[in-house]
N, CA, C and O of each residue as an XYZ file, in Angstrom:
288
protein
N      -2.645     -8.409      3.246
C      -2.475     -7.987      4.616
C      -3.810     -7.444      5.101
O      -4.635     -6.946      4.335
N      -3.973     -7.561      6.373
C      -5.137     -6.917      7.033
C      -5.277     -6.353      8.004
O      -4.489     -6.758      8.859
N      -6.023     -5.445      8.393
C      -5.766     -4.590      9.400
C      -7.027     -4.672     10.014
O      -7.968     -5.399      9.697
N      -6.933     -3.673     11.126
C      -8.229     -3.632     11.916
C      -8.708     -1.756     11.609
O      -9.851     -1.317     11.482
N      -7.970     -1.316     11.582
C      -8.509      0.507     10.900
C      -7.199      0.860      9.765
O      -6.259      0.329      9.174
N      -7.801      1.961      9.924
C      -6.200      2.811      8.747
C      -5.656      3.128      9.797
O      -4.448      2.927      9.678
N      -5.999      3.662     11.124
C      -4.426      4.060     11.731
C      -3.130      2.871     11.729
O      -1.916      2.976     11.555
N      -4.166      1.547     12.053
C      -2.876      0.043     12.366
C      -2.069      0.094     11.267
O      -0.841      0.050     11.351
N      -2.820      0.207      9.992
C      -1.992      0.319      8.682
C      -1.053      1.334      8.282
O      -0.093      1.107      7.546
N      -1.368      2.569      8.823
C      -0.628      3.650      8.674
C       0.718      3.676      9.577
O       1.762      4.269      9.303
N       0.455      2.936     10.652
C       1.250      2.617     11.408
C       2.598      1.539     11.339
O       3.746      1.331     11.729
N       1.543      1.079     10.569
C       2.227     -0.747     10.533
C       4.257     -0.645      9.924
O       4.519      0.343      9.238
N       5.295     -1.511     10.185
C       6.353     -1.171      9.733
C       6.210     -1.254      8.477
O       6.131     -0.148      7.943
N       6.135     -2.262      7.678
C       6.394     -2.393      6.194
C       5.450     -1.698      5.425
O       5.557     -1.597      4.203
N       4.296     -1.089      6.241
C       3.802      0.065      4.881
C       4.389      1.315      5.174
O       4.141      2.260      4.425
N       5.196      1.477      6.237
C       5.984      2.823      6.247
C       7.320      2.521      5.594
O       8.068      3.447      5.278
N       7.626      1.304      5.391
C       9.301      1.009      4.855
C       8.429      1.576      3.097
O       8.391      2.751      2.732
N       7.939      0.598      2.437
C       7.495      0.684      1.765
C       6.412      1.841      0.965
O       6.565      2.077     -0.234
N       5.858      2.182      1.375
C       4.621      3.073      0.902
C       4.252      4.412      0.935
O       3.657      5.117      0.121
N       4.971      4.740      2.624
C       4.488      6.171      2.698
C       4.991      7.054      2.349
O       4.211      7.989      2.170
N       6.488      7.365      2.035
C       6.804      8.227      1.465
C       6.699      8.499      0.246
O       7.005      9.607     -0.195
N       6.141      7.294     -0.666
C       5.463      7.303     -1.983
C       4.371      8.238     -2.008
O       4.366      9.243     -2.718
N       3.137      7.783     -0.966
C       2.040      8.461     -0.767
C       2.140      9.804     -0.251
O       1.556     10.657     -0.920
N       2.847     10.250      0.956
C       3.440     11.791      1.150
C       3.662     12.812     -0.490
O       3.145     13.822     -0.968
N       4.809     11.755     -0.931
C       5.113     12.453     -2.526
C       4.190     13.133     -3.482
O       4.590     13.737     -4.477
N       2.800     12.999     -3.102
C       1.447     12.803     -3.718
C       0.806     14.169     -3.379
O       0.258     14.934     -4.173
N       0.979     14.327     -2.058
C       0.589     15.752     -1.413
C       1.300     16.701     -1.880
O       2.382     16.425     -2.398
N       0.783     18.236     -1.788
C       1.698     19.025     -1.835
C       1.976     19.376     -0.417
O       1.292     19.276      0.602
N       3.357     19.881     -0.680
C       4.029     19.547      1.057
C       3.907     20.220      2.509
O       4.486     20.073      3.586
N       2.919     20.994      2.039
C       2.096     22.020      2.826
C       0.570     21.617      3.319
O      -0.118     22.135      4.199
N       0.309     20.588      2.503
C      -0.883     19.783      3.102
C      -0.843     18.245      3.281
O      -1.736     17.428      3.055
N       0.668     18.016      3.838
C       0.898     16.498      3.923
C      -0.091     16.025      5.390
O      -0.935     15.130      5.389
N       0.266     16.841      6.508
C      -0.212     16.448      7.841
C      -2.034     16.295      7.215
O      -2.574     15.209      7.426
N      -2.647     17.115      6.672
C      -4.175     17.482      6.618
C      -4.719     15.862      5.443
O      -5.630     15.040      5.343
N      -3.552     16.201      4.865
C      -4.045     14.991      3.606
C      -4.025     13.622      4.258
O      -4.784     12.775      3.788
N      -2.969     13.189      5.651
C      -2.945     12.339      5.898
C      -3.769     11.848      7.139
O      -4.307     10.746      7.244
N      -3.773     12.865      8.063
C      -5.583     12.633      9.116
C      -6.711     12.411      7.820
O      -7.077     11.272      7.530
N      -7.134     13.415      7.201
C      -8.179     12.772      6.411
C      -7.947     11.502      6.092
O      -8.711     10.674      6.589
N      -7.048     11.109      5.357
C      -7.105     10.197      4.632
C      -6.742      8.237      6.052
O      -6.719      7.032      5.803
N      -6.539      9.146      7.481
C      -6.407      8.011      8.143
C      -8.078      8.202      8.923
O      -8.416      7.384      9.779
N      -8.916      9.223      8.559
C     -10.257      9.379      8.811
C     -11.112      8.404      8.136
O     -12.026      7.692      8.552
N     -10.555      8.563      6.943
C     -11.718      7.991      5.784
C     -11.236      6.607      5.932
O     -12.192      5.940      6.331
N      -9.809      5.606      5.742
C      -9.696      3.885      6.493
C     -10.330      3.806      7.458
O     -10.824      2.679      7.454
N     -10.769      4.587      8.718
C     -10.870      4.157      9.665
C     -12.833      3.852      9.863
O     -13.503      3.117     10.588
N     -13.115      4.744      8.917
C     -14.477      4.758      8.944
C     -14.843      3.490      7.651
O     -15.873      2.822      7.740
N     -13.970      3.317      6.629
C     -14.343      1.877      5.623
C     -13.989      1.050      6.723
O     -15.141      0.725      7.011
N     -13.122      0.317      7.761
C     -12.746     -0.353      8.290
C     -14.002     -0.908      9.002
O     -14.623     -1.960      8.852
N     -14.192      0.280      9.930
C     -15.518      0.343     10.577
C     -16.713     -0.371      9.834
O     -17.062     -1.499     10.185
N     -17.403      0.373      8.691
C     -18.220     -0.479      7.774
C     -18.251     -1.734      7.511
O     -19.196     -2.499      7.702
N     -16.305     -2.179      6.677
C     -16.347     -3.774      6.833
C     -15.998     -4.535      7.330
O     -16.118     -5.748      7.159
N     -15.321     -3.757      8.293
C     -14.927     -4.870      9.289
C     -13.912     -5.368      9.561
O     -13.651     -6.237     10.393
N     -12.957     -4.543      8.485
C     -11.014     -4.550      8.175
C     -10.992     -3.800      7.027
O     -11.889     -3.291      6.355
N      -9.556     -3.832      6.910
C      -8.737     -3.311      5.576
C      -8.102     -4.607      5.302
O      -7.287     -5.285      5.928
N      -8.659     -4.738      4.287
C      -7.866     -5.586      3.690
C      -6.726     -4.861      2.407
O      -7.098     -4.352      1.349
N      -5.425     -4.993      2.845
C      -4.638     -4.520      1.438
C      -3.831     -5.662      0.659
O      -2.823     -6.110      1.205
N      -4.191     -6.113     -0.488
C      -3.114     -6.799     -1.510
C      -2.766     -6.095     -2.651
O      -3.342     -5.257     -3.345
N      -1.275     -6.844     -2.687
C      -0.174     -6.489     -2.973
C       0.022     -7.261     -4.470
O       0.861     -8.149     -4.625
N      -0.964     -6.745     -5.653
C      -0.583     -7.372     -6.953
C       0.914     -7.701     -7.397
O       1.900     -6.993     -7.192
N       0.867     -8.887     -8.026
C       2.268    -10.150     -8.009
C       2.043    -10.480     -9.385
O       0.978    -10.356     -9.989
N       3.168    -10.926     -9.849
C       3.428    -11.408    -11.223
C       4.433    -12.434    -11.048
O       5.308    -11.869    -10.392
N       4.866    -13.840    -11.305
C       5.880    -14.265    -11.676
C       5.911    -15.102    -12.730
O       5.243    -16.135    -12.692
N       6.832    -14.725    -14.031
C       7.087    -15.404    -14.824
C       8.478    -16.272    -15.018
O       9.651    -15.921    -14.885
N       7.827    -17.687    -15.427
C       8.927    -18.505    -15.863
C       9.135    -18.379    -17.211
O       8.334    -18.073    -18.094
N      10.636    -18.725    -17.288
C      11.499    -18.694    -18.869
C      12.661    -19.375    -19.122
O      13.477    -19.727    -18.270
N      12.743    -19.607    -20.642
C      14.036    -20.439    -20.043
C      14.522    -20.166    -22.136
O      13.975    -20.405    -23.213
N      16.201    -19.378    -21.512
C      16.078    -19.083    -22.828
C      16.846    -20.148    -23.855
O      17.506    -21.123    -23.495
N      16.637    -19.793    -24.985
C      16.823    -21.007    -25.887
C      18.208    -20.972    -25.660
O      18.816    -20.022    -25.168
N      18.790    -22.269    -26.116
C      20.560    -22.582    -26.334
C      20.926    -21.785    -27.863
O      20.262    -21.994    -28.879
N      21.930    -20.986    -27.813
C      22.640    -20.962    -29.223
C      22.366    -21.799    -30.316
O      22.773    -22.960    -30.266
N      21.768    -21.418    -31.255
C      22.129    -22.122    -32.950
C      20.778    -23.772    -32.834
O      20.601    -24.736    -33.579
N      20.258    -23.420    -31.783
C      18.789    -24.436    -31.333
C      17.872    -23.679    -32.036
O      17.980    -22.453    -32.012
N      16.618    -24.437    -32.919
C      15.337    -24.163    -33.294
C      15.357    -23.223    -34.439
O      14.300    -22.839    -34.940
């Protein structure tokens, strides 16, 4: 996914379905608001530098196929 700063991303639906209350969980809960301007300070200024956010989403899929009974 890509964005144009950290606010679009911070914003965006599926990283709030997904992500932020993970990342909130992280703060202690008295410095959630402070942890999260900084931290939509500091995307917005890498963004700036390159030119987006790019975020991916590491994937795995494995195929299998299990043996038949009393086979091999």
């Amino acid at each position: 996914m890509r964005f144009a700063d950290g606010s679009s991303l911070l914003r965006h639906y599926f990283i709030r379905l997904g992500f932020v209350q993970g990342w909130k969980s992280v703060a202690a809960p008295d410095a959630i608001e402070t942890t999260f301007k900084t931290l939509e300070r500091n995307l917005n200024t890498a963004a700036e530098e390159r030119g987006e956010l790019a975020l991916t989403i590491p994937m795995a899929c494995v195929d299998a196929i299990k043996p038949m009974a009393g086979s091999g």
